[in-house]
C-alpha positions in Angstrom: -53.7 11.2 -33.5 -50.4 10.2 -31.6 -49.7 6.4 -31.9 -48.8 6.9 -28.5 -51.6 9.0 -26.9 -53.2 5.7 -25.0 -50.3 5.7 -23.8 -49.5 9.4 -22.6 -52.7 9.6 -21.2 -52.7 6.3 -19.4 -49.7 7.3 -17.2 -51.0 10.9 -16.9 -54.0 9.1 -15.2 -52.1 6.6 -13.1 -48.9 7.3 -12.6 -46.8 9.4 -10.0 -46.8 13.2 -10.4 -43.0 14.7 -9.8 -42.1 18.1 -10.3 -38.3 19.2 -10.6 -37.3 23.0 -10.8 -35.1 25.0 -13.0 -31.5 23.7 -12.6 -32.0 21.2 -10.3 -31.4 17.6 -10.8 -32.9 14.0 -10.2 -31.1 10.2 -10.0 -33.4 7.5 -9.2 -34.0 4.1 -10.6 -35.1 5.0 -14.0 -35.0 1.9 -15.5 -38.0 0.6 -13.8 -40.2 3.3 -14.8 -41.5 4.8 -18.4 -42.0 8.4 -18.0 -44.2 11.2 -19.0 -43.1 15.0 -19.8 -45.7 16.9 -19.5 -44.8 20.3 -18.7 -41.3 21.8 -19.4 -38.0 20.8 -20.8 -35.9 17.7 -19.3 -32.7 17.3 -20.3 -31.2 13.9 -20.0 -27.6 14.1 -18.7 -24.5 11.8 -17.9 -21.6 12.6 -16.1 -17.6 10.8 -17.3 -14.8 10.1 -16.0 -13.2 12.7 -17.0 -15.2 15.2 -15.6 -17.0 16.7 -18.9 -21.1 16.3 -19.3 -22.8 15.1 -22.5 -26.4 15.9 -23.2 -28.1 12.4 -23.8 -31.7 14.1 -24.5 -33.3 16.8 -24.7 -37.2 16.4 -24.0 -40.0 18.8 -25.0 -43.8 18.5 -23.7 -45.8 16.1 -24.5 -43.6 13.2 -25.1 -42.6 10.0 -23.2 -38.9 9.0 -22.0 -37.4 6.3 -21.5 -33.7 6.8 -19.8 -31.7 4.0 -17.8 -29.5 4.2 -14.8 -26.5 5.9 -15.8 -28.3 9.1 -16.6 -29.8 11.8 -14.8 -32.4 14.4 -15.2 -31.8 18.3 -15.0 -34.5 20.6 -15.4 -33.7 23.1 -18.4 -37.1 24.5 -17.2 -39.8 24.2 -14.3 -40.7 20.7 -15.6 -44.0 18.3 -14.6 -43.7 14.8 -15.4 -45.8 11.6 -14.1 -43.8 7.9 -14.3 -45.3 4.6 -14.0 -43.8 1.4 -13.5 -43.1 -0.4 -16.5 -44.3 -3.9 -14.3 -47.8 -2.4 -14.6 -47.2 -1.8 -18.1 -46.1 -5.6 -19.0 -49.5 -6.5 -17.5 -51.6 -4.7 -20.1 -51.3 -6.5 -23.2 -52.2 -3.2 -25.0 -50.3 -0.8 -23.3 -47.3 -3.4 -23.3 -47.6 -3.7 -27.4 -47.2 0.5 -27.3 -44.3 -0.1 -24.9 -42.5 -2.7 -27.7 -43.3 -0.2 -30.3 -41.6 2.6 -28.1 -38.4 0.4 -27.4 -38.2 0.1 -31.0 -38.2 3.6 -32.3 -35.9 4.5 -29.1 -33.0 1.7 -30.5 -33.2 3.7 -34.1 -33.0 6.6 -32.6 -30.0 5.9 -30.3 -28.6 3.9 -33.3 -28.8 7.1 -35.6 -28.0 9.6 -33.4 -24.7 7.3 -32.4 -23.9 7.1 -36.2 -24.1 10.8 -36.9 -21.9 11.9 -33.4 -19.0 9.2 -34.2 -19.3 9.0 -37.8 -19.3 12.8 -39.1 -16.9 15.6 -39.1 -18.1 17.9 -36.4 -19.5 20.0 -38.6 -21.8 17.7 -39.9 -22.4 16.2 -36.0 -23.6 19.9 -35.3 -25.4 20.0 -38.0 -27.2 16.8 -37.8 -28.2 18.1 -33.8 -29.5 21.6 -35.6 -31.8 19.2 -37.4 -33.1 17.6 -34.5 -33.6 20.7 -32.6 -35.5 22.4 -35.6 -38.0 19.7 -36.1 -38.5 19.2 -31.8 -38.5 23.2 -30.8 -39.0 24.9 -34.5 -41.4 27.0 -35.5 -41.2 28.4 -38.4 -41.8 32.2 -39.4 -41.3 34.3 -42.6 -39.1 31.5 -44.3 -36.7 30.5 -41.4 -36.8 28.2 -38.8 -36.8 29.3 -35.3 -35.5 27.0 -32.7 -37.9 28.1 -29.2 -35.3 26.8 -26.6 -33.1 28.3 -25.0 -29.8 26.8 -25.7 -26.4 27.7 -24.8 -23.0 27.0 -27.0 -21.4 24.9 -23.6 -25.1 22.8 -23.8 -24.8 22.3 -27.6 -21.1 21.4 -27.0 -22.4 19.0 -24.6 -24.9 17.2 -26.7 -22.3 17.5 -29.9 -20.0 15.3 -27.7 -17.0 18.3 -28.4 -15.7 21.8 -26.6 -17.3 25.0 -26.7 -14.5 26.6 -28.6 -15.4 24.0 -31.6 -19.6 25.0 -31.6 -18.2 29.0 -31.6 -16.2 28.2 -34.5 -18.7 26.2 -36.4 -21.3 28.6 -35.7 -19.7 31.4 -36.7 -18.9 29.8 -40.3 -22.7 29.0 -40.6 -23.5 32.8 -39.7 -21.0 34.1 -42.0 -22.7 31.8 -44.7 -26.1 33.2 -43.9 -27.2 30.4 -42.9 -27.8 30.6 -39.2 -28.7 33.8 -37.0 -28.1 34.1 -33.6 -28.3 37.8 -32.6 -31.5 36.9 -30.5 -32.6 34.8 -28.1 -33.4 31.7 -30.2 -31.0 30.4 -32.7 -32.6 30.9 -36.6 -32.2 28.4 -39.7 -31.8 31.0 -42.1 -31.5 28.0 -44.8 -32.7 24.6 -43.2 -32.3 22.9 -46.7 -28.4 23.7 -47.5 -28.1 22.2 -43.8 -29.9 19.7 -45.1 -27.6 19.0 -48.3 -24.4 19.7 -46.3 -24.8 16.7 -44.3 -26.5 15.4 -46.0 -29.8 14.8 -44.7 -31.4 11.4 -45.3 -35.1 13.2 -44.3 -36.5 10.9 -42.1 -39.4 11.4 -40.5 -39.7 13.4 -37.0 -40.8 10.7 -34.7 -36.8 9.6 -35.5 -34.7 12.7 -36.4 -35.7 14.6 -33.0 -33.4 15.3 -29.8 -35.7 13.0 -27.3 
């Protein structure tokens, strides 16, 4: 069982149903609120300076978000998502301990996912978001993984933090390995474990190494 399904269902119950559509976007005071994705794909955007986007998150079904004022949500897909306020959530000594345990896991994850964009060659920045897309979106059939989203190379560039031009060139290196396939719809992890050496991977468990 989910360690945070009180939780989930709690704010499915309670909370405000919103709906946002296929390319549109949303800014409101997200830092008052813990959210709820339960149907479709948020993507968790910010805006710079200088004009370029980078990809925060990227949030599957099923899985709660917290996000703060800078950012802005953009539906990848049709998405359904419910939001309560997190005053009502302090109030409930059980629901607030979840909330503590949430903040938690989000602050290794930010702190992780930090250390491999500013740390790494870009290689291993891209391969690192591979990994997070494979265990969020993969499914795995006849030996490879099989990432079910949708993903273009200007949105991986985006989340990478780099240009499109570099994500051709990398992926082209890892296709020419036999090591990634993207001839369909979906990328394919032809070899999820030599990603795993090249960066290498430190295998930590899902709940951490995902892209929400």
């Amino acid at each position: 069982m989910d360690r945070f399904t009180i939780m989930k269902d709690f704010i499915k119950k309670n909370g405000k149903k919103s709906e946002l559509s296929k390319g549109h976007t949303l800014n409101e005071s997200f830092e008052e609120y813990l959210y709820f994705v339960d149907k479709g794909i948020l993507y968790i955007n910010q805006d710079n300076a200088d004009g370029t986007t980078l990809i925060y998150k990227i949030v599957s079904p099923n899985n709660l978000l917290i996000c703060d004022k800078f950012k802005y949500f953009y539906g990848k897909t049709d998405a359904t998502f419910y939001k309560v306020p997190i005053r009502i959530i302090k109030n409930n000594n059980g629901l607030y301990n979840l909330y503590m345990k949430l903040l938690v896991l989000e602050n290794i994850k930010k702190d992780m996912f930090i250390r491999d964009m500013l740390t790494r060659n870009k290689l291993s920045s891209f391969l690192s978001v591979l990994i997070r897309l494979s265990n969020t979106f993969g499914v795995v059939e006849k030996d490879m993984v099989i990432i079910k989203i949708k993903i273009t190379q200007e949105e991986l560039a985006q989340y990478c933090g780099t240009t499109r031009e570099n994500v051709a060139r990398i992926i082209k290196q890892l296709k020419d390995k036999n090591i990634l396939d993207t001839s369909s719809h979906f990328i394919k992890v032809i070899n999820i474990e030599e990603i795993k050496k090249m960066i290498p991977c430190e295998n930590c468990e899902n709940s951490v190494c995902n892209s929400f």
